[in-house]
N, C-alpha and C positions, 0 to 999 in steps of 0.2 A: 682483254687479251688481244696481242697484235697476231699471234703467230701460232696456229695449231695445227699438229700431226694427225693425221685418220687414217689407224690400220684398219684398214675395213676386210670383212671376212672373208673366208675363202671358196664358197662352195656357191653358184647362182641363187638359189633361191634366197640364200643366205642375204646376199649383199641385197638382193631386191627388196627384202624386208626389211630392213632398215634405211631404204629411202627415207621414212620419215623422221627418222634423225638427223638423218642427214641434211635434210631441205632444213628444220627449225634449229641447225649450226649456224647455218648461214643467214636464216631470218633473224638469227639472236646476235652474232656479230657479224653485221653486214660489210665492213671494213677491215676484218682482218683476213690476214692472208691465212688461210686455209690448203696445206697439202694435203693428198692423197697416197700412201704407200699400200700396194697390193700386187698382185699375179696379174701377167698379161691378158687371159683371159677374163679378168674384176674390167679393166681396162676397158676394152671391149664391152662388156654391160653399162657400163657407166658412160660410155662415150654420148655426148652430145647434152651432160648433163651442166647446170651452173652453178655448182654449189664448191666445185673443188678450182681451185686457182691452176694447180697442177696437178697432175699425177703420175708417182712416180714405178716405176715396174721392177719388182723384186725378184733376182734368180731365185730359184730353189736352193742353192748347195752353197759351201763355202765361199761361193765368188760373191754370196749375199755380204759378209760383214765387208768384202774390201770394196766393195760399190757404196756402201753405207758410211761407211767411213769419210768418203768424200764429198757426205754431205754436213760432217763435223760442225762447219763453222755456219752452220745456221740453225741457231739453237730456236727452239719452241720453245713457247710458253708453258704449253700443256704437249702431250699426247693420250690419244682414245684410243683405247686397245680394243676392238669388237673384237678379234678371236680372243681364245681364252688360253691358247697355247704361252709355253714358258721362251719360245722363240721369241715372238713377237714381243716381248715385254725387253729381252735384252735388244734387240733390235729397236725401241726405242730410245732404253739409254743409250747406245753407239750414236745415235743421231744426236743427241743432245737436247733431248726434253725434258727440262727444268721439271714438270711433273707429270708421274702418269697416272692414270686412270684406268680401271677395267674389275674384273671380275678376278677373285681370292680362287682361282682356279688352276691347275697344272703344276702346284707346286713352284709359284711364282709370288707371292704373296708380297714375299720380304726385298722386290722391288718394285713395288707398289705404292705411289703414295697417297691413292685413293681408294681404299680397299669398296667394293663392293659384296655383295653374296647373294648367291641364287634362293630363290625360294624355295621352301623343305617341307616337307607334308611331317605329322608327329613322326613317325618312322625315319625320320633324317634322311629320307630320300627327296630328291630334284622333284620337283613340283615340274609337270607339263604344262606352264605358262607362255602363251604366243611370245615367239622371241622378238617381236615388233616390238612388248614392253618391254623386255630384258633390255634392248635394245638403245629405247630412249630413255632409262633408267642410266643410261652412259653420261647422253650430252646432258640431262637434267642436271647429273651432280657437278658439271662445268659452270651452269647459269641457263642453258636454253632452254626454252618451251616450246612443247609439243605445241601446234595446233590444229595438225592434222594426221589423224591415221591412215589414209590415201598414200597407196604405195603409186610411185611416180617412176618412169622412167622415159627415154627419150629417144629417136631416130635421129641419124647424121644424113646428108646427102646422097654419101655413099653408097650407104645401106639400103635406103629406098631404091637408089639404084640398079644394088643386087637386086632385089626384090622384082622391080621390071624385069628385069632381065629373066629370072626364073617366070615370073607371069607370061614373057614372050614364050619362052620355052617351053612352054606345056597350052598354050593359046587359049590362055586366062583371060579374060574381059569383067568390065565391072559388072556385067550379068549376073556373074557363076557366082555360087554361092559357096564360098572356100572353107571345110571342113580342117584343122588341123587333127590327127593325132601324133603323140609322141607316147613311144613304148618304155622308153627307157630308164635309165638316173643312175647317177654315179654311186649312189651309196652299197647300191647293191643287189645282187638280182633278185633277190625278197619281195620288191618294191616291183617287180616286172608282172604284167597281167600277161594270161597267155596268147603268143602269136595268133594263135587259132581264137581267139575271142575277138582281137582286133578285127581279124579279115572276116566273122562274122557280121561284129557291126558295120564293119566297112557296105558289106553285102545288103544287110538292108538300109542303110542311109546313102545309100546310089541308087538300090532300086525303087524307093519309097520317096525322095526327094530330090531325085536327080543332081546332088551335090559332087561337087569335086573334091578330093580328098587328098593332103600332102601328107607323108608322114616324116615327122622331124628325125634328127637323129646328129649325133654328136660321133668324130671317125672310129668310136668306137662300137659304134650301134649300125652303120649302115648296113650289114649282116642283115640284123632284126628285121631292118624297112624293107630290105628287099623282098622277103622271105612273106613277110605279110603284103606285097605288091602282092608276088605272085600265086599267095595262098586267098586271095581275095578272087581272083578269076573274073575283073571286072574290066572295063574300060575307061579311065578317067580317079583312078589311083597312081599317085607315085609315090617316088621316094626324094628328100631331096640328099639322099648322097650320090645323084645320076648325074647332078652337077657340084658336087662339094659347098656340104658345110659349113656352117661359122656364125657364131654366135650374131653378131652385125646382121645376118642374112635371115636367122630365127629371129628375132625381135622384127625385124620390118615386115616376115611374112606373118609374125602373129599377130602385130599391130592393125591387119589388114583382112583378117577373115573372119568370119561367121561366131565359130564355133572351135574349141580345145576339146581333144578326150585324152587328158593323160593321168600319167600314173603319179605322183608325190615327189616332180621335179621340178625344178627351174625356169623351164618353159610355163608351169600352174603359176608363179608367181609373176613372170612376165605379161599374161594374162590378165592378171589383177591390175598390174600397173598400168596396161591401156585399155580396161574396162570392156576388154572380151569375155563375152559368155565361156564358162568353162567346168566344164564333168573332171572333179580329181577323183582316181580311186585310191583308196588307200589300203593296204593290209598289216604290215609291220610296224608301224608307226602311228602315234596321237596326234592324231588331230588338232588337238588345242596346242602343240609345238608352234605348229607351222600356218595358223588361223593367217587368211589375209582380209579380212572382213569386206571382201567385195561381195556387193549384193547378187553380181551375175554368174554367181560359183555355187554349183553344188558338189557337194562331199560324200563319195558313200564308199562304205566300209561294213564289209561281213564280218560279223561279230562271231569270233573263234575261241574257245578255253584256253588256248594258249598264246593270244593276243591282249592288244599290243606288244611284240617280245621285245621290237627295238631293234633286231639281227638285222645285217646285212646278209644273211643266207639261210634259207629256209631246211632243215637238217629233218622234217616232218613229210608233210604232203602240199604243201603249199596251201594247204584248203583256205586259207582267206583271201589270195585272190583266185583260185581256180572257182569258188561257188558263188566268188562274183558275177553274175551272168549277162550274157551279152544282152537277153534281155530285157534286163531292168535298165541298163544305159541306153538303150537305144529310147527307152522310154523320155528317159528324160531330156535326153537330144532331141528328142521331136518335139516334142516342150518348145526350147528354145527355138526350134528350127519353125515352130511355128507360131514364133512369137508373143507364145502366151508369158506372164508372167511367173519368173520362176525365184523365189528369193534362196537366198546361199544356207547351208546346212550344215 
């Protein structure tokens, strides 16, 4: 193949997990030109990576097919559809991809001329398989081979940059020992553990180990961060929406500290990708979904009757993450903070 399309997916953790398809596209055909088509913010995650030749940035709304259109006259050989949406499939035809590839999902089937299918338990229901395999179960049926489950991701100039910069800002040294948390995640507030548990542990992993502690947040969460600064009542907490945000700016400050405590987002898989220690919690959601098999992650999850539901919004008492207790994470942050060996869960 000279010439292949890669819709790669839409949500962070998403695209992070399928790094390693991405990387054995490019180990499999080393010489073909390989586009990239996704959201400015995939763009962003992906910067400073060498597997895509280009990448192109897709509006959300009808001004998609007339940007698309103007890329008619360069047809692909193949296109890889990683979301499962029925957009993305006509969005390849308008490009002119000779064939496409993806998953018999959204009602898209019958422009498909690789059909794939998810795994189904007897019950005909979706199997909770890490979508790492779903993943390279893509480029596989192209010709390429996995040879590594190692989610990979990269820093630009730039971004290291921001990153000083924020480190000037709060009078960071390579002494300090940088604690991230992140509270939040787009799927939904289900998946949020409570303010008041963060600014707990905040409380004792300042008091107990004299750490610095950022807490991330995307402009839709700096609310959150704030609110756990100042419900923490410490010194040497922040927030970073005190200098704005951006994804460029989270990759280079997680590439760069200690320790992650967050909840079932994008920044947990960012983590994996540069091999920082890191506590996911999880409540609504399986675990084996979103597996990133690093060794320096632990996983924990109160086990509730009406768990895993899957919901973006808890319509009960939130009890799987509320009886998550600050407790038991701060256990296992000391763990890491004290360098003992900790394998992933």
């Amino acid at each position: 193949m000279k010439r292949i399309a890669v819709f790669v997916p839409n949500w962070v953790g998403d695209v992070v997990m399928a790094t390693p398809a991405f990387r054995a596209l490019r180990e499999s055909f080393p010489h073909a030109e390989i586009r990239c088509f996704g959201r400015q913010y995939v763009a962003d995650v992906l910067a400073g990576n060498p597997w895509f030749d280009k990448f192109h940035v897709m509006p959300k709304k009808i001004r998609t097919v007339l940007s698309v259109l103007t890329q008619r006259h360069d047809r692909f050989d193949v296109g890889i559809l990683f979301p499962n949406s029925l957009r993305s499939a006509i969005l390849g035809k308008l490009i002119g991809c000779t064939r496409l590839v993806g998953y018999d999902r959204g009602d898209r089937g019958w422009l498909l001329d690789r059909r794939l299918y998810p795994k189904r338990s007897s019950h005909s229901r979706i199997r909770p398989v890490p979508i790492v395999y779903s993943y390279a179960r893509l480029v596989e049926s192209v010709g390429a081979r996995i040879n590594s489950w190692a989610l990979e991701l990269f820093t630009t100039i730039e971004e290291e940059l921001l990153a000083d910069r924020a480190w000037e800002h709060w009078d960071l040294d390579a002494q300090d020992r940088v604690v991230l948390f992140h509270p939040g995640g787009a799927f939904g507030s289900a998946k949020h553990w409570p303010m008041a548990h963060f600014a707990s542990l905040a409380r004792q992993l300042i008091d107990q180990f004299a750490v610095r502690i950022l807490v991330l947040c995307g402009p839709n969460e700096i609310e959150i961060a704030r609110q756990i600064v100042l419900e923490t009542r410490r010194w040497g907490i922040h927030s970073l929406g005190e200098i704005g945000p951006s994804l460029g700016l989270t990759k280079a400050c997680v590439r760069r500290s200690q320790l992650l405590v967050t909840t079932d987002s994008g920044p947990r898989h960012i983590a994996a990708a540069f091999g920082v220690p890191c506590i996911a919690l999880f409540g609504p959601t399986f675990i084996d979904w979103t597996k990133t098999f690093a060794r320096s992650e632990v996983c924990l999850q109160f086990k509730v009757p009406c768990g895993p539901c899957q919901k973006p919004v808890c319509w009960t008492d939130h009890q799987c993450m509320r009886e998550l207790r600050p407790d038991v994470v701060f256990e296992k942050a000391a763990r890491f903070l004290r360098k003992e060996v900790v394998h992933a869960a």
